[in-house]
BAZATOR-982566 format. One record per atom (N, C-alpha, C): residue number from 1; y, z, x; atom name. Coordinates in steps of 0.05 Angstrom, whole numbers, m for minus. Layout:
seq/y/z/x/atom
NUM/Y/Z/X/CA
...
// end
This chain:
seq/y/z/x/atom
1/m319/386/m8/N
1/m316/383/21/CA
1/m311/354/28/C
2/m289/348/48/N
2/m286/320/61/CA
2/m311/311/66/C
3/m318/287/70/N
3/m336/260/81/CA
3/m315/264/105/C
4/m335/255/128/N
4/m327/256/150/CA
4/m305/229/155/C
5/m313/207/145/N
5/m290/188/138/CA
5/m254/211/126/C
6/m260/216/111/N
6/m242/229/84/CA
6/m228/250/116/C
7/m239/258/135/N
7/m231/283/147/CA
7/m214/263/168/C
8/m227/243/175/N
8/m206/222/188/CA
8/m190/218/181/C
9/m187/204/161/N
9/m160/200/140/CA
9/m146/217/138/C
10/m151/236/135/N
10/m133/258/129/CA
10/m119/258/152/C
11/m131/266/175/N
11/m113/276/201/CA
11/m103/246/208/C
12/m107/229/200/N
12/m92/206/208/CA
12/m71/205/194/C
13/m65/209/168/N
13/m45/208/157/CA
13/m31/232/163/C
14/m30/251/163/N
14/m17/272/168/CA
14/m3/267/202/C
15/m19/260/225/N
15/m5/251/240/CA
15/19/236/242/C
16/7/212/228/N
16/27/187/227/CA
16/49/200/205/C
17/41/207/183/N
17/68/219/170/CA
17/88/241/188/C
18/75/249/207/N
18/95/277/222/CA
18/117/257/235/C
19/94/242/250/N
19/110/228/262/CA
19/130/208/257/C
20/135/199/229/N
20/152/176/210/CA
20/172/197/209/C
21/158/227/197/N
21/187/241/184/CA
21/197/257/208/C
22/194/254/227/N
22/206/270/253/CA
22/223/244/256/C
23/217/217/255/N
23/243/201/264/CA
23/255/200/237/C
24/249/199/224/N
24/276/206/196/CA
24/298/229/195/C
25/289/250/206/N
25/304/277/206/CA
25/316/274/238/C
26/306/252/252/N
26/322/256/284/CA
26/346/245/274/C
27/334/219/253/N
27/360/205/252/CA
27/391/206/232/C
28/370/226/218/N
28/395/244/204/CA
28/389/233/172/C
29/409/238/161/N
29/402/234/119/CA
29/404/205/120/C
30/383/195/104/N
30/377/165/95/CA
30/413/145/84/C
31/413/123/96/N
31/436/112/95/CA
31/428/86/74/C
32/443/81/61/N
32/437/63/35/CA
32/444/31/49/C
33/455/36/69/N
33/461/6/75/CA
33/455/m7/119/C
34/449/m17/129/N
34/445/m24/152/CA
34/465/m16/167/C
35/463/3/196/N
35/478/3/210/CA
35/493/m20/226/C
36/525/m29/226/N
36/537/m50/229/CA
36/528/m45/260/C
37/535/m72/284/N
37/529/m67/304/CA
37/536/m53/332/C
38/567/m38/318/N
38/584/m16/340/CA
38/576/4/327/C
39/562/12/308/N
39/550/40/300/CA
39/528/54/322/C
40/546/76/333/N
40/534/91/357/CA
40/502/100/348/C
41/504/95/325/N
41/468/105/312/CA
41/442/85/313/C
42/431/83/318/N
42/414/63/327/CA
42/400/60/308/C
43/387/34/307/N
43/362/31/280/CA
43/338/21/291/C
44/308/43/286/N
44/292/32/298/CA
44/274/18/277/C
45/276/8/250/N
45/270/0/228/CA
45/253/29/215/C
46/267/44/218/N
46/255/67/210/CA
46/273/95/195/C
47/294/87/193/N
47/322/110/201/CA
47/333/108/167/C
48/338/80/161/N
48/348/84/134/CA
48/325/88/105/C
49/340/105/87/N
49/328/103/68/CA
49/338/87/36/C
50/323/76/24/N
50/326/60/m1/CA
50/345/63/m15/C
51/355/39/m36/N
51/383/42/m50/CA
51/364/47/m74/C
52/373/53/m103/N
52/357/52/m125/CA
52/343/32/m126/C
53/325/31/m138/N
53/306/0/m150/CA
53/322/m17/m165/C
54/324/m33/m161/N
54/321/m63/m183/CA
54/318/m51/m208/C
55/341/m65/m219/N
55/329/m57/m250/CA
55/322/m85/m258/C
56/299/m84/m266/N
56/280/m109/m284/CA
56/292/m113/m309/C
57/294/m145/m312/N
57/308/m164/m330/CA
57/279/m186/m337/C
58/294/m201/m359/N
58/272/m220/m366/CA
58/284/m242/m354/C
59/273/m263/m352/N
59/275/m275/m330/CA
59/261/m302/m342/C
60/273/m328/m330/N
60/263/m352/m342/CA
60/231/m354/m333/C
61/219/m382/m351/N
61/190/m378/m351/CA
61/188/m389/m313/C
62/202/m404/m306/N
62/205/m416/m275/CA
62/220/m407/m259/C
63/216/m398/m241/N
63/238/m394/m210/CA
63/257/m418/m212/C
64/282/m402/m212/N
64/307/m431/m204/CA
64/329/m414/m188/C
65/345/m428/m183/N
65/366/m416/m160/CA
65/390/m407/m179/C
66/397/m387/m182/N
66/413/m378/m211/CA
66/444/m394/m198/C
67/458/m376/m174/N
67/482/m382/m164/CA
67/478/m379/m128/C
68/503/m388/m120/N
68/504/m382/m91/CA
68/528/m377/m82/C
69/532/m360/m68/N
69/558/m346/m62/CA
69/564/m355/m28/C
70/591/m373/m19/N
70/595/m375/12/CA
70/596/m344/18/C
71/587/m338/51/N
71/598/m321/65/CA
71/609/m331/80/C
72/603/m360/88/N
72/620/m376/106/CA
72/612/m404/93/C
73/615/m418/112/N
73/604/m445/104/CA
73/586/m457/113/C
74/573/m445/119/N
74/547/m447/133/CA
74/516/m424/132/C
75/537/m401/123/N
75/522/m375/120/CA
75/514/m362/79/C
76/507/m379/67/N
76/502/m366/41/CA
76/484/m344/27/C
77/507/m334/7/N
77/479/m319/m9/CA
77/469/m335/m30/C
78/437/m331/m38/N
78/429/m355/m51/CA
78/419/m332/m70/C
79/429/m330/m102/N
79/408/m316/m126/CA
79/387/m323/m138/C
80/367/m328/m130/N
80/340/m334/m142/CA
80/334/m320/m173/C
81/335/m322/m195/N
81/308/m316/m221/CA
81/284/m321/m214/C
82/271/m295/m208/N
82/246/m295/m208/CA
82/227/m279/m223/C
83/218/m299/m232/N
83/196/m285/m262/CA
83/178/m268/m246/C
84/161/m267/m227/N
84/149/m252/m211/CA
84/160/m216/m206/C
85/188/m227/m190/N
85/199/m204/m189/CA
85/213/m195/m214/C
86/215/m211/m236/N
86/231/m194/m258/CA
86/260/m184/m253/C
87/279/m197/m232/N
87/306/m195/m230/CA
87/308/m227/m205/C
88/338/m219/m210/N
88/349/m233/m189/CA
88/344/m224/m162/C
89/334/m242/m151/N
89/330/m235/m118/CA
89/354/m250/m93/C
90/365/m233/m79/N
90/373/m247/m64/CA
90/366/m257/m42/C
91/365/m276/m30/N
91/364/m286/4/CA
91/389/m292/15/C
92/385/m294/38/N
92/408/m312/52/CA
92/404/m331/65/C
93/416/m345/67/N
93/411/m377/88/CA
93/428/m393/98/C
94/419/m392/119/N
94/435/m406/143/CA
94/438/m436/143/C
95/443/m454/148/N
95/447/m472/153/CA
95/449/m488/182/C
96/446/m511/191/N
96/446/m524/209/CA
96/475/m535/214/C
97/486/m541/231/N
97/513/m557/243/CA
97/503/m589/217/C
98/486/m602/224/N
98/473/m623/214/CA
98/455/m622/184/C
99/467/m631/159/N
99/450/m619/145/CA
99/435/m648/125/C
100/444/m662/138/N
100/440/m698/120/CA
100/410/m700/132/C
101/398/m693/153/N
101/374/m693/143/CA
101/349/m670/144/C
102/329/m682/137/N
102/307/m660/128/CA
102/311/m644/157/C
103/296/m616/146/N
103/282/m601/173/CA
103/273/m573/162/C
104/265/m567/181/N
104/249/m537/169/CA
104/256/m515/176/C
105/243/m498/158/N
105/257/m473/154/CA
105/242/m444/160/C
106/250/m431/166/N
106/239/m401/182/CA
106/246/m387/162/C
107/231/m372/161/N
107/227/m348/144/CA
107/236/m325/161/C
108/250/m300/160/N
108/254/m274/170/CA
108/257/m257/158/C
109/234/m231/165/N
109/230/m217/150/CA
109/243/m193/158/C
110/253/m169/146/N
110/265/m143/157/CA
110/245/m124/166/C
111/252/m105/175/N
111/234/m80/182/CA
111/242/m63/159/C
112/228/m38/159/N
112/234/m25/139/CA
112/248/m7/128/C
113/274/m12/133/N
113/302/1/133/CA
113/313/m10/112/C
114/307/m41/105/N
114/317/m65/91/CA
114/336/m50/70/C
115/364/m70/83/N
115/384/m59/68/CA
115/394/m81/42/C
116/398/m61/22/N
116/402/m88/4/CA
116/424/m98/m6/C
117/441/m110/15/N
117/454/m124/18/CA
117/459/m145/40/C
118/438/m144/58/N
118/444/m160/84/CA
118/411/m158/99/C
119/412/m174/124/N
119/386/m168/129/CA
119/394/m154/160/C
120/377/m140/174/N
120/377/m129/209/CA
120/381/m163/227/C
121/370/m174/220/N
121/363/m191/238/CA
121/388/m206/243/C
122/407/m208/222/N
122/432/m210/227/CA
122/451/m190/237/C
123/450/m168/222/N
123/467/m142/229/CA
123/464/m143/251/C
124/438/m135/267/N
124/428/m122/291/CA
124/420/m142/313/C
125/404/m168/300/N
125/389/m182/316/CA
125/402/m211/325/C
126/437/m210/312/N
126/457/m227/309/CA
126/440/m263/308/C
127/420/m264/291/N
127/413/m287/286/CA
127/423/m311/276/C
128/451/m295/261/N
128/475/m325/257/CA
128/483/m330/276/C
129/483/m317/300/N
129/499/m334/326/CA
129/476/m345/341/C
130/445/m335/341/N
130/423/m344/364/CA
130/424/m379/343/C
131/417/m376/312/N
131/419/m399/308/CA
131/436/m426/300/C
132/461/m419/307/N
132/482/m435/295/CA
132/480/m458/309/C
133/461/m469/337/N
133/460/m486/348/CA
133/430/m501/339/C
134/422/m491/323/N
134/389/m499/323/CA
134/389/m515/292/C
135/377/m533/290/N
135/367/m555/275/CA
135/342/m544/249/C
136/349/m528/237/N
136/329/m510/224/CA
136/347/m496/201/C
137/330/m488/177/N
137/344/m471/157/CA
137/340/m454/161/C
138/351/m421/157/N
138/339/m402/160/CA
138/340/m391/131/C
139/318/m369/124/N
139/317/m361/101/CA
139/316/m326/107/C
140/338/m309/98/N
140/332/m281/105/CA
140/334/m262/86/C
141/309/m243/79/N
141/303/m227/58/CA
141/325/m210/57/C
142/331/m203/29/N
142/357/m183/30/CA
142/340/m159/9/C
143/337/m126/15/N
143/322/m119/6/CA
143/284/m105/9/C
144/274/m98/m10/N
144/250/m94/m3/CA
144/245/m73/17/C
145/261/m45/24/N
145/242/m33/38/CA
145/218/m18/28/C
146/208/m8/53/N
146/184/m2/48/CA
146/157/m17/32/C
147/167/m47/37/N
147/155/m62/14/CA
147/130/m72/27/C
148/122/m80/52/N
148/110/m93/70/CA
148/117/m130/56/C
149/136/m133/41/N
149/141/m161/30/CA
149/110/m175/19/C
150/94/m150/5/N
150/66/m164/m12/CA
150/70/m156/m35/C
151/45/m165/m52/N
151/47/m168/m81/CA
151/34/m131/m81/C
152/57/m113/m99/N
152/46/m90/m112/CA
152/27/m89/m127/C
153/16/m73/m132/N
153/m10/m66/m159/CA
153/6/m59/m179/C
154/21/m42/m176/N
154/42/m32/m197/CA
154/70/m25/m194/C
155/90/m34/m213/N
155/120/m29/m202/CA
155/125/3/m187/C
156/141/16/m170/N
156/138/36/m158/CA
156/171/52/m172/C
157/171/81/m182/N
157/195/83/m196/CA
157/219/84/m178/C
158/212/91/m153/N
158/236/94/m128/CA
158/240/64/m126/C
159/221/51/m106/N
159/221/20/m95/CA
159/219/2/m119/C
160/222/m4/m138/N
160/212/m19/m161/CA
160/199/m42/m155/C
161/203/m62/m169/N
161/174/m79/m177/CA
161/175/m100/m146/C
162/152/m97/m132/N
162/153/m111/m104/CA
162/131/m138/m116/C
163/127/m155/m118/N
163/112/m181/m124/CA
163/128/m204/m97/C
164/138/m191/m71/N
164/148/m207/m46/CA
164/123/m227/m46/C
165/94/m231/m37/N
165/85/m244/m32/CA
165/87/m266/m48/C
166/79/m269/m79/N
166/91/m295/m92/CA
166/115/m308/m98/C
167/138/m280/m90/N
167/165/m296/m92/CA
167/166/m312/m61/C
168/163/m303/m41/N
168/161/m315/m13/CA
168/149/m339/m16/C
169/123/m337/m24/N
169/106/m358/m19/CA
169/104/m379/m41/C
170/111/m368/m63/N
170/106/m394/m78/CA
170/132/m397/m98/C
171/149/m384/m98/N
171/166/m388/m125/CA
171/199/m400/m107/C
172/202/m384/m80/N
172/219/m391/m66/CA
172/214/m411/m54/C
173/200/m431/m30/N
173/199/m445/m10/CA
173/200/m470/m32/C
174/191/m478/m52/N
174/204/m512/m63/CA
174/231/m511/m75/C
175/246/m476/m83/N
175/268/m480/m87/CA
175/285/m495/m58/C
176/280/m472/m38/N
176/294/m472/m8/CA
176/285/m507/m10/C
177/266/m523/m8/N
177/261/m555/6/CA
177/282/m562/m14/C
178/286/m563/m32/N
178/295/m585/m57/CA
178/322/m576/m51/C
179/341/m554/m53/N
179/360/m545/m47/CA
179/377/m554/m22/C
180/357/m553/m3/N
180/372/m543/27/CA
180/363/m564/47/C
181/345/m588/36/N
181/337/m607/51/CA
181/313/m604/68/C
182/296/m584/59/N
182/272/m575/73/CA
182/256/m602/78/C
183/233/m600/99/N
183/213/m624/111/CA
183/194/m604/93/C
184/182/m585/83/N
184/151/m570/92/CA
184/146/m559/106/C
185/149/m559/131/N
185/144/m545/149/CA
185/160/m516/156/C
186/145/m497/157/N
186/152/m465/160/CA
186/147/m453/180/C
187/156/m435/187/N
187/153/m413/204/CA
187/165/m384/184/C
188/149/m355/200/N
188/160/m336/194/CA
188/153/m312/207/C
189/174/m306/210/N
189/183/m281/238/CA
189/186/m259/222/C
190/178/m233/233/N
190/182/m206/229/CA
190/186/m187/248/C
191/192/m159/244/N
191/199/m146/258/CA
191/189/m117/253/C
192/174/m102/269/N
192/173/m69/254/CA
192/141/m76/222/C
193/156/m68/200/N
193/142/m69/177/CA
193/138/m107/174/C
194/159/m117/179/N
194/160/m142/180/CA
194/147/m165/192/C
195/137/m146/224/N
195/121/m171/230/CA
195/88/m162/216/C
196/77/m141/207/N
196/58/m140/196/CA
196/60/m158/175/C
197/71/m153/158/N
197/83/m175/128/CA
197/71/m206/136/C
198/92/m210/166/N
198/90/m238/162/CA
198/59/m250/174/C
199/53/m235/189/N
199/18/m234/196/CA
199/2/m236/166/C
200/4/m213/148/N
200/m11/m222/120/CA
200/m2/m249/111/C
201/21/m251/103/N
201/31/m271/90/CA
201/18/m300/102/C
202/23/m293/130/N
202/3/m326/139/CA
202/m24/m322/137/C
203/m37/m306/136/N
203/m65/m296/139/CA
203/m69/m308/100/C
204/m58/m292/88/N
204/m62/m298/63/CA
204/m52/m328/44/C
205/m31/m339/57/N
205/m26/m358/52/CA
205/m18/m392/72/C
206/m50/m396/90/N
206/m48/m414/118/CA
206/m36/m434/108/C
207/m40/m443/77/N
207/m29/m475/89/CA
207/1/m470/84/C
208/14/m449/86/N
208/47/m445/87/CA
208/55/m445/108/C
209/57/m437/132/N
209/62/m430/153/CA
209/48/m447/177/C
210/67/m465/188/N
210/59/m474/223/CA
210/55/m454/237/C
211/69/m436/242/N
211/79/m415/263/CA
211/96/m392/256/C
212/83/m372/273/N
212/91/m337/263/CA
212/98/m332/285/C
213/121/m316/289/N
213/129/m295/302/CA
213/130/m255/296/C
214/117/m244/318/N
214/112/m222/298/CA
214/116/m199/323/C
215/144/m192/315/N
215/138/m163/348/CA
215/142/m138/332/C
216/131/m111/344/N
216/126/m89/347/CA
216/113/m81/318/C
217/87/m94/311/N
217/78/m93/285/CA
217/47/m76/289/C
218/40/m70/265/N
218/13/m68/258/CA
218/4/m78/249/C
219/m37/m85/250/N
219/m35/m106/238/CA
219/m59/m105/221/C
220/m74/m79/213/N
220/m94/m66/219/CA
220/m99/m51/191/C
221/m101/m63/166/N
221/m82/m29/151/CA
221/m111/m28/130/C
222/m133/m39/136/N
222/m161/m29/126/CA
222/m174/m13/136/C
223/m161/m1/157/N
223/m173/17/177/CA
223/m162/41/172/C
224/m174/72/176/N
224/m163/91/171/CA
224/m128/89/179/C
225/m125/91/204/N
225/m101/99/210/CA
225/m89/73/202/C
226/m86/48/202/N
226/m74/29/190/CA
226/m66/40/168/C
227/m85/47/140/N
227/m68/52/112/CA
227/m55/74/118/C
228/m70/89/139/N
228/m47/122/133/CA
228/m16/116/154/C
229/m16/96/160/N
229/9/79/175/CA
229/22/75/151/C
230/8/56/138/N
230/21/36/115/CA
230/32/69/91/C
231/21/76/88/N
231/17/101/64/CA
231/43/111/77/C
232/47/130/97/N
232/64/146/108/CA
232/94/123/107/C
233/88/94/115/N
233/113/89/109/CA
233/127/92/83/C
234/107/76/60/N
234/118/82/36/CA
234/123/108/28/C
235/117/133/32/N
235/105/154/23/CA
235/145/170/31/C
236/147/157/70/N
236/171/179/66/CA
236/200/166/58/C
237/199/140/47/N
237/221/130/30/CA
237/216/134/m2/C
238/197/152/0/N
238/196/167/m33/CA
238/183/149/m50/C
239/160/123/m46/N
239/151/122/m55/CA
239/126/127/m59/C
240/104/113/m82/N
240/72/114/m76/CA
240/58/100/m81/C
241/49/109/m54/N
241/27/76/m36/CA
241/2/82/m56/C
242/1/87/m80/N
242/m26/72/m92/CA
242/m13/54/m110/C
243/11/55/m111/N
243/16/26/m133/CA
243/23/9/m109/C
244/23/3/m82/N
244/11/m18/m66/CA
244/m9/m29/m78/C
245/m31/m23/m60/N
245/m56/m36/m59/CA
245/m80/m16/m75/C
246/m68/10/m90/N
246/m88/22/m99/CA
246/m102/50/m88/C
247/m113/66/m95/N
247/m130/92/m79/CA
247/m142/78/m57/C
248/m144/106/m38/N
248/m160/96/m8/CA
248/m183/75/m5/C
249/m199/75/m26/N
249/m218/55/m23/CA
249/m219/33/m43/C
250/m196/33/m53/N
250/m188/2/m68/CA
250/m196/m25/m41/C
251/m203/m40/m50/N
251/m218/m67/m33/CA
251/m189/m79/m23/C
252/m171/m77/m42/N
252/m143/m95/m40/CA
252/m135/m86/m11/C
253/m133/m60/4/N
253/m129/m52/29/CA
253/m148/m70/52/C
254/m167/m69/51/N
254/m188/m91/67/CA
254/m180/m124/62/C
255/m168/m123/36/N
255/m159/m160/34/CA
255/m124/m157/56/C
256/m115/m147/60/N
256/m93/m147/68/CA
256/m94/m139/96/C
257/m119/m136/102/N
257/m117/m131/141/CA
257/m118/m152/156/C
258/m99/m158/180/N
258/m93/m186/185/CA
258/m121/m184/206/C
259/m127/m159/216/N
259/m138/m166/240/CA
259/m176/m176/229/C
260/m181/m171/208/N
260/m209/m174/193/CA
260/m210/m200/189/C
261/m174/m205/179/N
261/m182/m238/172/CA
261/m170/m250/181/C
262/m173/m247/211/N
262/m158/m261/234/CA
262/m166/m288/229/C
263/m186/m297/226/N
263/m199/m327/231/CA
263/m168/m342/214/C
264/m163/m338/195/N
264/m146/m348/183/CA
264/m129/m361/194/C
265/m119/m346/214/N
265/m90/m354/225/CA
265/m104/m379/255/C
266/m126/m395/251/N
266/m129/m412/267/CA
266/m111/m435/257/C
267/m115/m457/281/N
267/m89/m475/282/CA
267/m63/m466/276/C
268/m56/m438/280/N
268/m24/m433/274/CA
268/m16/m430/300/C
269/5/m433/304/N
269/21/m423/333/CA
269/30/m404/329/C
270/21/m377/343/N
270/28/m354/344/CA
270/42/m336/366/C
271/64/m322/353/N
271/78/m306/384/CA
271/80/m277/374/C
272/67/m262/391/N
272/73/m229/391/CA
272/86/m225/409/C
273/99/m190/403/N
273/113/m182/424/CA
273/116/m154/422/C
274/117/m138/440/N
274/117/m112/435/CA
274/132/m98/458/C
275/136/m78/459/N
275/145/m58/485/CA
275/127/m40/498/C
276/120/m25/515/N
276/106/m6/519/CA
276/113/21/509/C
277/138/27/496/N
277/141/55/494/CA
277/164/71/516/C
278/165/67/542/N
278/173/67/561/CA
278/200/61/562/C
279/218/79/567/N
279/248/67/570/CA
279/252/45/587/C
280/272/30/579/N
280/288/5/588/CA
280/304/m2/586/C
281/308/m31/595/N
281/346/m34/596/CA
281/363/m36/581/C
282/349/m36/550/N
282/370/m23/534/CA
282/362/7/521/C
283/358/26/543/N
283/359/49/530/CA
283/370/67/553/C
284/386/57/561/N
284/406/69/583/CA
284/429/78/573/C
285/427/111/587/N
285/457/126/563/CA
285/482/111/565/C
286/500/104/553/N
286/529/91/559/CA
286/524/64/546/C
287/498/57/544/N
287/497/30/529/CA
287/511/25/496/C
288/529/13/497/N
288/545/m2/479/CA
288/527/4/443/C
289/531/19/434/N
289/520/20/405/CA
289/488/32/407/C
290/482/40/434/N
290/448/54/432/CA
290/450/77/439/C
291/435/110/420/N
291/439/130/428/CA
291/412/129/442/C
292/410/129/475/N
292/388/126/485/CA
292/370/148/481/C
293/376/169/476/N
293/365/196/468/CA
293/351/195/446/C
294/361/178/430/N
294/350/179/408/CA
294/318/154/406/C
295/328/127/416/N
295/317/111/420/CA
295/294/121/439/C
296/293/146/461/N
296/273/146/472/CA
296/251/163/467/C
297/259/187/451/N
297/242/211/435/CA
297/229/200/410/C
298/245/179/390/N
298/234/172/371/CA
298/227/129/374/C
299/234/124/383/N
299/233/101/382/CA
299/209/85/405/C
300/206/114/427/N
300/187/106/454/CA
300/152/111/434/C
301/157/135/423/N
301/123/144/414/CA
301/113/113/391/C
302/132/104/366/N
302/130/87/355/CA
302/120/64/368/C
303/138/50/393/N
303/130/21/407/CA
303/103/26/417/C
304/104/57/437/N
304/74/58/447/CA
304/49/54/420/C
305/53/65/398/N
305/32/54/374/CA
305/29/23/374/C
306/58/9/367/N
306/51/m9/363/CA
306/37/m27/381/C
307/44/m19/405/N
307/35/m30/431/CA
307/2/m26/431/C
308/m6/m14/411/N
308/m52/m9/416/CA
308/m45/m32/398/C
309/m27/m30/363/N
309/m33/m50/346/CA
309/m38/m82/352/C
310/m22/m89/368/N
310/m14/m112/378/CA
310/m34/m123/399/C
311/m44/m99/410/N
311/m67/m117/438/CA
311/m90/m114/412/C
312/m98/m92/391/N
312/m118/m99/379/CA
312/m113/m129/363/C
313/m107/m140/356/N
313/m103/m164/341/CA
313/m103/m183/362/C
314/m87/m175/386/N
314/m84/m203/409/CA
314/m115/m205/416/C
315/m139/m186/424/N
315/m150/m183/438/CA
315/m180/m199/411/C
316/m170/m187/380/N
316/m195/m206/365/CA
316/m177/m229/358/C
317/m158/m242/372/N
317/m151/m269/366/CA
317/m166/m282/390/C
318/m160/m272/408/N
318/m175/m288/431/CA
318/m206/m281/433/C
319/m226/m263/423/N
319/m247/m267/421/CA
319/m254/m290/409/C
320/m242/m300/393/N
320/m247/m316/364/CA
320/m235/m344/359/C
321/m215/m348/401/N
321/m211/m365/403/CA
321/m192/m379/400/C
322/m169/m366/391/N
322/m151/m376/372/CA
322/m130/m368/390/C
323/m112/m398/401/N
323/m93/m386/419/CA
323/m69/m364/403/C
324/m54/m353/432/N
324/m36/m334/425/CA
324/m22/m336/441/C
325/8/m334/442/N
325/27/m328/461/CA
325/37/m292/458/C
326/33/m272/477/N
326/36/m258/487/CA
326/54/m241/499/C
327/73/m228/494/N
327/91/m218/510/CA
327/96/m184/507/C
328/75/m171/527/N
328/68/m141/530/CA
328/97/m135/550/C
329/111/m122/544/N
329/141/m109/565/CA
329/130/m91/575/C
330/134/m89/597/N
330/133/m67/609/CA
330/137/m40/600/C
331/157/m43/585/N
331/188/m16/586/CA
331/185/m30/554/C
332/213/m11/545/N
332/215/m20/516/CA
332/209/1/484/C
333/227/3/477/N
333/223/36/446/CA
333/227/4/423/C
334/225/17/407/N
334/228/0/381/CA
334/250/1/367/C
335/267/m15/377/N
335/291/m13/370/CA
335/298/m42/371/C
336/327/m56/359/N
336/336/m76/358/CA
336/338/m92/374/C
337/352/m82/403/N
337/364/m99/419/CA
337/340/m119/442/C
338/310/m100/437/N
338/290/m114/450/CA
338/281/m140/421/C
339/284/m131/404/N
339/282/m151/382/CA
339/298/m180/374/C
340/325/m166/392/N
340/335/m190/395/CA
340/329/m209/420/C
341/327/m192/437/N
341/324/m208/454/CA
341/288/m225/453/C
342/269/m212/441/N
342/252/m230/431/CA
342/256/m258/421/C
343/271/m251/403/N
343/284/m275/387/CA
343/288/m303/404/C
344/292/m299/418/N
344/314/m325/444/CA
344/277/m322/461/C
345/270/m308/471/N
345/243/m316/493/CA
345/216/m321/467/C
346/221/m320/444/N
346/195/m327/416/CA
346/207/m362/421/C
347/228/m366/411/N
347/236/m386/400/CA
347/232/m413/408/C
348/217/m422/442/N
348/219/m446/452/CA
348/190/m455/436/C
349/178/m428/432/N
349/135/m433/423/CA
349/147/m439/395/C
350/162/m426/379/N
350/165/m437/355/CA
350/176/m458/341/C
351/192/m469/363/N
351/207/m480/361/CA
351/184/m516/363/C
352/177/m507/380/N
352/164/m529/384/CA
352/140/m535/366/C
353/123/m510/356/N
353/103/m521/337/CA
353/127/m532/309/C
354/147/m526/307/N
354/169/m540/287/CA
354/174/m566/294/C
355/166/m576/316/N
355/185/m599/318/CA
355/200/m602/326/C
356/214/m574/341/N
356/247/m587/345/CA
356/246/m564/371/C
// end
C-alpha cells in the first residue's frame, strides 16, 4: 500500500505528466530541430522532441576549444572537448561590435525543446539582433534537452551522457575568458526548463554568477510535484529521470532545489518573470507566426503553473531578504514572444549588475 507521501507523488506525477503529454500531442509528432521564426507552429519549450544522443568519444585529459566555425563574423560555432561530457560539445557565441577589450559574458540557457543545432533564444527570442549593440559575450547552449543543463547520475540511452553542470561551470567559462576576452564576470539567463537550470547552477555554483535571469521556471524540484514536474519532463522525451538525480528519495533531488537553498543566491542580482496564464498580446489569432489556439489551451495552463513556481521562490527570497526584481504579467501563455520581450525589460538589472 502507498505512504500517504507515495499517494501524493503519484497523483502529482500523473497530473503533471497528462498535462506535458496533452501539449505534446496538441503539438503534433516531435520535430528534431527548432521551429524557424515564420513557422505558423509555435514553441512553448515543450513541443519538440530529441535528436539521438551523443555518441561518446574519448576525449583529452583537459577541456580545450577543438575548432570554430563563422556563421558570420561576429556569430560563431565554438567545439569544445569535453572530458566531462565525453564528446564534442557545441556552443555558440556572439560577439561584441568592440572586441579589444575585456568584458563579460552571459550565459543562455534553452527550454526544453533544445535543438541540436542552434539555440530558441536565437531562433525564437532573436538575441543576435537584441545583442549586436551590447558590450558583452554571449555564450548559447546548443543541445541538451530535457537535460535541466545539471550533472546526471547516469548516462541516459535516449538523452545520453548530460554532465551540463561541470561543462558550464567549470570546463567552459576559462575556455570562453582566455578565448573571447572575458573580465570574470557572468551572468545566466534561462527560459522554461532553462530558467530552473540557471537558478540551480547559481544556487550551486555562487561564486560564478553576478546575476540571473530566469522567466517562466520552476524552482522547487525536492518537493513532490517539483520532481514529478522534473520526472514528467524527462520521462515524455523518452527518457529516465532516475539516471538524473536517482529514485524518489535519492537526497541528490533535495541538493538541487533552488528554493531550499535559496540563501545561496544572496548578493546576486536577480530577475524573474512569468505570465499569468491568461491570454495576451501575443496570443491574438492573425498574429504573425503564433497559433493562438494553440498557445492558449496548452501554453495558458503551463504559465499559470509556472506563475505559483515563481511567486514561491520570489516570496522565500524576500522572506530571507535577498533582493529580487519581479515581473508578474498580467496576461501571458508560455511561449516565446513574451520571452523575448523579457529579454529587452530583464536586461537594464543585468546589465547593470555587469557593469555595462
Amino acid at each position: 500500500m502507498l505512504s500517504r507521501r507515495g499517494v501524493r507523488r503519484w497523483v502529482s506525477s500523473v497530473l503533471v505528466s497528462a498535462a506535458l503529454i496533452s501539449g505534446a500531442v496538441t503539438f503534433g509528432a516531435p520535430q528534431l530541430s527548432a521551429a524557424p521564426p515564420d513557422d505558423p507552429k509555435p514553441s512553448t519549450g515543450s513541443s519538440d522532441g530529441p535528436a539521438p544522443a551523443e555518441p561518446t568519444t574519448k576525449q583529452p585529459a583537459h577541456p580545450a576549444i577543438d575548432h570554430i566555425e563563422p556563421i558570420n563574423d561576429r556569430w560563431l560555432r565554438v567545439f569544445v572537448a569535453s572530458p566531462a561530457m565525453s564528446r564534442l560539445v557545441e556552443v555558440q557565441v556572439l560577439l561584441p561590435r568592440d572586441t579589444s577589450k575585456p568584458r563579460p559574458t552571459v550565459y543562455m540557457l534553452d527550454g526544453r525543446s533544445a535543438s541540436p543545432t542552434s539555440n530558441n533564444w536565437t531562433e525564437l527570442g532573436h538575441a543576435d539582433r537584441f545583442f549586436e549593440d551590447k558590450d558583452v559575450n554571449v555564450v548559447l547552449t546548443v543541445g541538451g534537452p530535457a537535460s535541466f543543463y545539471t550533472d546526471w547520475k547516469k548516462p541516459d540511452p535516449v538523452l545520453g551522457t548530460n554532465m551540463w553542470e561541470t561543462f558550464l561551470t567549470r570546463e567552459l567559462p576559462p575556455l570562453i575568458d582566455a578565448t573571447f576576452n572575458g573580465n570574470g564576470r557572468n551572468a545566466v539567463m534561462g527560459v522554461s526548463m532553462g530558467a530552473e537550470a540557471a537558478m540551480m547552477l547559481a544556487v550551486r555554483q555562487p561564486q560564478l554568477y553576478t546575476a540571473i535571469a530566469a522567466h517562466s521556471g520552476c524552482f522547487s524540484m525536492g518537493t513532490d510535484l517539483g520532481q514529478a514536474q522534473a520526472r514528467a519532463v524527462v520521462a515524455t522525451y523518452r527518457g529516465v529521470p532516475d539516471n538524473m538525480f536517482g529514485e524518489q528519495d535519492d537526497p541528490a533531488w533535495l541538493d538541487h532545489d533552488v528554493t531550499l537553498h535559496a540563501e545561496a543566491l544572496r548578493g546576486k542580482t536577480i530577475y524573474m518573470s512569468v505570465g499569468s496564464g491568461l491570454p495576451g498580446i501575443h496570443d491574438v489569432p492573425g498574429t504573425p507566426g503564433v497559433d493562438a489556439a494553440t498557445t492558449i489551451s496548452v501554453g495558458g495552463p503551463l504559465e499559470a503553473a509556472t506563475n505559483n513556481c515563481t511567486r514561491r521562490l520570489t516570496d522565500r527570497l524576500r522572506v530571507l531578504g535577498i533582493p529580487v526584481t519581479a515581473d508578474f504579467r498580467a496576461t501571458g501563455t508560455h511561449s516565446w514572444p513574451y520571452w523575448a520581450d523579457e529579454l529587452a525589460r530583464s536586461w537594464p538589472v543585468i546589465a547593470g549588475a555587469l557593469g555595462r
